[in-house]
N, C-alpha and C positions, 0 to 999 in steps of 0.2 A: 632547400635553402643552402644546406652543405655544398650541393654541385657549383650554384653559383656561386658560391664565396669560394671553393676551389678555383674556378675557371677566373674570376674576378684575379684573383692573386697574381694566376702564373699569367695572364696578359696582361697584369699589372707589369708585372718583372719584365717582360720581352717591350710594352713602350718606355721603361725606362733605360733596355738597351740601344733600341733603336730611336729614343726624344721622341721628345713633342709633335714635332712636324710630321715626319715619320707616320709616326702610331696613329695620328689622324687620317691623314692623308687612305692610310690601306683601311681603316673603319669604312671611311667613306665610299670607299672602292668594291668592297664586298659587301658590303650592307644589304644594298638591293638586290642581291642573289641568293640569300639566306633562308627565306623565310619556310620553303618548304623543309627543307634540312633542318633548323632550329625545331620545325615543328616532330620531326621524324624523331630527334632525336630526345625532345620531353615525351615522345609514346615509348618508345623503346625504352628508355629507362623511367619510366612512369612518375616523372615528376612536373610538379604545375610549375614551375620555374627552369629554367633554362640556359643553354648560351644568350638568347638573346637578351636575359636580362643582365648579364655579366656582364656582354658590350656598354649595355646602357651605362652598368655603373663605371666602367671601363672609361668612357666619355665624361664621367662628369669626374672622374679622379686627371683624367689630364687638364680640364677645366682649374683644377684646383691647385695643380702644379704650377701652370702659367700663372694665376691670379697671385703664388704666392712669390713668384719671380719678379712679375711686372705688374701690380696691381692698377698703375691708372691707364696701362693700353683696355682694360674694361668701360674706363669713363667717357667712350663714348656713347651718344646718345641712343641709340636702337638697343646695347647691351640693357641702359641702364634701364630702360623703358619697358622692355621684360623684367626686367628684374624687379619694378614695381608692378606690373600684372603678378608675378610670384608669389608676391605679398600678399595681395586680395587672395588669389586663389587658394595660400595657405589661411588665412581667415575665415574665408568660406568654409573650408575643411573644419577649421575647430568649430564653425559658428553653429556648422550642420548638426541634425541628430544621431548620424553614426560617423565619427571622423574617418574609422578605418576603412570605410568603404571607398574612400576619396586618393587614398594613399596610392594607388598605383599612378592615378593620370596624373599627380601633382609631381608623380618621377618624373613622368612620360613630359609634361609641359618642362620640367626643368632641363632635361636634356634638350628640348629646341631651343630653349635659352645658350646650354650652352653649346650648341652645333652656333649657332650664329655670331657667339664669342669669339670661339677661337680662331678665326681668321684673325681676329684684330691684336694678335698676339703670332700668329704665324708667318703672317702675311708681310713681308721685308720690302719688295721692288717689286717690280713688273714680272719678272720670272716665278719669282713665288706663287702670285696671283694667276698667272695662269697656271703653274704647277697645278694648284688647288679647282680650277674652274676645269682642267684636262681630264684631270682625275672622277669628278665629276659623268663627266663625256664617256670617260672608259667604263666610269660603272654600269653603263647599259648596255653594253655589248654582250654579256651575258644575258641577259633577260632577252635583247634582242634577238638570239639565237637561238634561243628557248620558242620567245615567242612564233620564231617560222616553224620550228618542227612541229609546233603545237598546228598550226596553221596545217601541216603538211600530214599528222595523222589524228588529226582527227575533224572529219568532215562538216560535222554539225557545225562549225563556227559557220562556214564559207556558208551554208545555207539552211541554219536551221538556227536552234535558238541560243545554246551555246555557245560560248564570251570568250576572249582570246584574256588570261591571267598571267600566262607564262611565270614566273619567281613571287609573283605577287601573291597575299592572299586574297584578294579581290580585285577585280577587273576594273573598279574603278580607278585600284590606287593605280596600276597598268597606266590604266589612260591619263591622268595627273604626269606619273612620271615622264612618260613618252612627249607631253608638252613640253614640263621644263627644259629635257634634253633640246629640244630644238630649239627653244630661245637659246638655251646655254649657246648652240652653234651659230645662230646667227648673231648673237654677241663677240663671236669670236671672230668672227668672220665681218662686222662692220664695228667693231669698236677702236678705239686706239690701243687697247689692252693687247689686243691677238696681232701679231705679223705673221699672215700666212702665204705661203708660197698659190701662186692662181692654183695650182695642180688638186692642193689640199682642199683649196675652197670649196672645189666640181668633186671629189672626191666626199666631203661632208655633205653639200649639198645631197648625191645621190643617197646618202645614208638617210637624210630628214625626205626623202621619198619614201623609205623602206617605213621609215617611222612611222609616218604618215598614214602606212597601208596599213599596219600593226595598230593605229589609234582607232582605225574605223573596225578592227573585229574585235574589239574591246569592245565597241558596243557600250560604251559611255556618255550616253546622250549628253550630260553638260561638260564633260571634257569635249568631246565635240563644238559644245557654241563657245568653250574658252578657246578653243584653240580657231576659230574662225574669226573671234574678237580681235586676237593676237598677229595673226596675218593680213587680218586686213588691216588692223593699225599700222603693220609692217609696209603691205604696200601702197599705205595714204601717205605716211610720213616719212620713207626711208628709200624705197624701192619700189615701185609702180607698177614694174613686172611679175613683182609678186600676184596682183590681182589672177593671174592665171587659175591659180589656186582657187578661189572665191568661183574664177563663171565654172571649173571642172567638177563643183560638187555636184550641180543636181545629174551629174553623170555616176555618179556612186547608187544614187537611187536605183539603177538597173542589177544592181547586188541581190540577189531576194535578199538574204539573212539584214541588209540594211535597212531594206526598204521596209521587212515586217517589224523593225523594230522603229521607224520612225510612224508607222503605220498605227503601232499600237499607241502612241499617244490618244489617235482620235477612237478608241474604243474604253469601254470601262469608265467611261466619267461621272459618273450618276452615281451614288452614295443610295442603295435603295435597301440597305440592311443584308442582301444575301449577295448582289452581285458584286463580283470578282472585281477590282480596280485596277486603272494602269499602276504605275510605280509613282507620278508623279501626282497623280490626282488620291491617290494613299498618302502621299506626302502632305496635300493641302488639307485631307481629313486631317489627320494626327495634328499638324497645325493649328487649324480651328481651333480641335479640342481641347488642346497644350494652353489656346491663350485665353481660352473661352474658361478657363481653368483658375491662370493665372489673376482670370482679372474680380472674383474672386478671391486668392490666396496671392495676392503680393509679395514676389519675389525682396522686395526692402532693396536695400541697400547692399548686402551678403549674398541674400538669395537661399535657398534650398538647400544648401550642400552639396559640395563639391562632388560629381560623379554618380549624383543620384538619383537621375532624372529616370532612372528605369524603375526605383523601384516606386517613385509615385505614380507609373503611368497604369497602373490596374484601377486606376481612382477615376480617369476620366477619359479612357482607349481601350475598349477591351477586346476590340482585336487582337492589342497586340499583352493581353494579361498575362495568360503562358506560353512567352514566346521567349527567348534568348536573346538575351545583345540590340534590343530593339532602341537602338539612338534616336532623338529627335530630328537624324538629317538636313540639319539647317544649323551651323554652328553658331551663328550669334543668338540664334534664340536659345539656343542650348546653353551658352556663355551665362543668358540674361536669368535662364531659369536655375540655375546652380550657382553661378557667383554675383545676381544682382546687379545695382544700376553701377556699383563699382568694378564692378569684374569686365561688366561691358565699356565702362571710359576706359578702363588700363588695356583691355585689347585693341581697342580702335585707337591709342594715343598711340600702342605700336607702329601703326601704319599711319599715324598722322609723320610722327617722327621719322620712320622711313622715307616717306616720300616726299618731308620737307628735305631731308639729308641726301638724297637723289638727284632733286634741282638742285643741287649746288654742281651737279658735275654738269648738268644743262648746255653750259658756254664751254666746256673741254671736250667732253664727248657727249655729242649730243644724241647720236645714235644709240648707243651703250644706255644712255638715260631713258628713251625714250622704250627699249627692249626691256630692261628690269621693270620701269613701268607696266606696264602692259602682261609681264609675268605677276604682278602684283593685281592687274584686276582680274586676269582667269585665276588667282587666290579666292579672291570673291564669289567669282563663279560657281567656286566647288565648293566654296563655305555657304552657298544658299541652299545645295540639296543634299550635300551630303555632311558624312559625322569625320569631317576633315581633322579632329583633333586625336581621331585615333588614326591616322594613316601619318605610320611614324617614317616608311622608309623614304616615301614623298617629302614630309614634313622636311625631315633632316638634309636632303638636296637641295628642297627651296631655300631655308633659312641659312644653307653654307654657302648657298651660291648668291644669294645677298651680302651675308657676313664679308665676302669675299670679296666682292665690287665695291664695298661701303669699305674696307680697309683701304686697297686701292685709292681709292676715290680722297680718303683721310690721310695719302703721303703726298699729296699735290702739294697743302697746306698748315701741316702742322709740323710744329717743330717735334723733333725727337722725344720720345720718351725713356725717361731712365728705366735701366732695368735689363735685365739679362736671363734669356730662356737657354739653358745649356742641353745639349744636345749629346749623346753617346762619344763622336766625334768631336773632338775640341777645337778641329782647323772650323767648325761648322758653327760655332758658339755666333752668334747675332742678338742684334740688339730688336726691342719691339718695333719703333720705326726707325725708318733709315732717314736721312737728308733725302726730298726729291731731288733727281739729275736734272741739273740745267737743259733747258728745253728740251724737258720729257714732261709729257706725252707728245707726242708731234700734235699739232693740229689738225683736227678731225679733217680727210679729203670732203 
């Protein structure tokens, strides 16, 4: 706890040289390349805490810095809407039988709170906004580059069983991030937000190829159908060309390492007490027995407590009784069994409130509207089989790179708010919003 209150300090001190915007901005930039380093370096000095929770608290001190600068650039709707999910989820926490169990994820949700805050405090003009959606874009190029060499020695991905994770600690969160990244580009690339030169466009374009090859050795079967969701909404509603995409997959099937993994879906289905399961028909067991449980023991209104869903699963899974880290892989039922029928309205009012604050950009950029959409339903996707509330470094991409659009999106039509984020630099001091520029955004081509 020492080390991180050390490291918490002095990267306290360096983003109050370099502000607000700044210090966010390089979080977000390095984040997704950490996680084996963070982990090397809690073995090497044998402690259960670490840099990486330093960054966290790191994030929510400059959360607290802006709030105390400009507290109603927060009152928009998506902040304030986490921050009533907050509330249940600290509820749950007391309401549970052991609070302290809860306290790490109730850090962990507070920071996606505030990762998708501080856009609406960052985020000035058009420049800003892409600054913050770029930076984004840069943070995968390390992973990216990891992930070829990973590609490049060690064989078993291309044809054995073996998952391409590259920075990641799991192959899933891999596959998550390498979708967001490519909505991010083709948001940039058909939004009124991004002006790119054609050169840049075929240039990113070739990179969401690379990505593309890097998603299928991940080996992530529902990033997979998110990102197939995504492209073809792309090319029904934006771009028609796109379909290429869609007829080239069942050409991926000639991969073996593909094929055997879309293969094993149809083996292991039968629950016969000894045989081996796929991953997804494990999923529907644990399932059953989760609500087969539930119904039963009545989550209420609170629920079970916060983060505690593992240790009632030796009551009705015993598969998974002496296992480690065994999540319910399905986050809304995990939402319903630890914070209740209220923890599940304050989640889903998140995404209610999103996606009404979305349509509003509809008739300005419709494109851009209809890409965050659509990064919003592969959210879903991954929130059906897997335990998406602990994939913090994905988390924190999706919810900046909405934070980010929804700021944007908030200087079309709102007047100014008071307030002032001061910055290291004084020629750089900016107000929360700016006046939008007379016919800006151009109208979508």
């Amino acid at each position: 706890m020492v080390l991180v209150l050390v490291l918490s300090g002095i990267l306290f001190v360096l983003a109050i040289l370099v502000g607000v915007r700044r210090a966010t901005l390089m979080v977000m930039l390095m984040r997704p390349s950490c996680d084996h380093f963070f982990g090397w370096m809690q073995d090497v000095l044998h402690q259960s805490k670490g840099p990486g929770a330093a960054i966290n608290l790191l994030v929510i001190a400059l959360f607290i810095i802006a709030l105390i600068h400009a507290p109603r650039a927060f009152l928009s709707p998506v902040p304030v809407a986490w921050g009533v999910f907050l509330v249940t989820a600290l509820a749950s926490l007391i309401h549970g039988p052991n609070p302290g169990d809860g306290t790490r994820l109730l850090a962990t949700l507070i920071t996606y709170a505030t990762v998708v805050s501080l856009p609406f405090a960052i985020v000035r003009n058009r420049d800003t906004a892409v600054q913050c959606l770029s930076t984004v874009l840069l943070s995968s190029l390390v992973p990216s580059v990891v992930g070829m060499v990973e590609l490049a020695i060690v064989p078993d991905i291309l044809r054995g069983e073996a998952r391409g994770q590259s920075t990641f600690a799991h192959p899933n969160m891999f596959g998550y991030f390498i979708l967001l990244i490519i909505v991010v580009i083709l948001f940039l690339t058909r939004s009124t937000l991004g002006r790119l030169t054609r050169m840049r466009c075929w240039m990113l374009y070739a990179y969401i190829v690379l990505l593309i090859i890097l998603l299928m050795f991940t080996k992530a079967r529902a990033a997979w159908i998110a990102m197939a969701i995504v492209l073809s909404g792309y090319a029904l509603f934006i771009d028609r060309r796109w379909f290429v995409f869609i007829i080239l997959v069942p050409f991926a099937l000639l991969i073996p390492a593909i094929a055997d993994r879309v293969s094993d879906l149809y083996t292991g289905n039968v629950d016969m007490g000894y045989e081996t399961l796929n991953s997804l028909a494990w999923r529907r067991v644990l399932w059953d027995n989760t609500l087969q449980w539930m119904a039963d023991n009545p989550p209420g209104l609170l629920g079970h407590g916060l983060d505690l869903y593992q240790s009632y699963l030796p009551q009705f899974f015993s598969r998974g009784a002496y296992q480690e880290g065994i999540g319910v892989h399905n986050t809304l039922l995990q939402i319903y069994f630890e914070m209740g029928a209220v923890g599940l309205f304050g989640f889903l009012a998140i995404f209610f409130v999103l996606l009404t604050q979305l349509l509003r950009g509809l008739g300005r950029a419709r494109d851009g509207t209809i890409l965050m959409a659509l990064l919003c339903a592969s959210y879903v996707v991954a929130s059906y089989t897997d335990n998406v509330l602990d994939y913090l470094q994905y988390q924190w991409s999706f919810w900046f790179v909405l934070g980010t659009v929804l700021a944007w999106m908030r200087l079309w039509s709102t007047a100014p708010v008071p307030g002032e984020i001061r910055t290291a630099n004084r020629s750089e001091n900016y107000r929360v919003a700016a006046h939008p520029a007379r016919g800006w955004p151009p109208p979508n081509p």
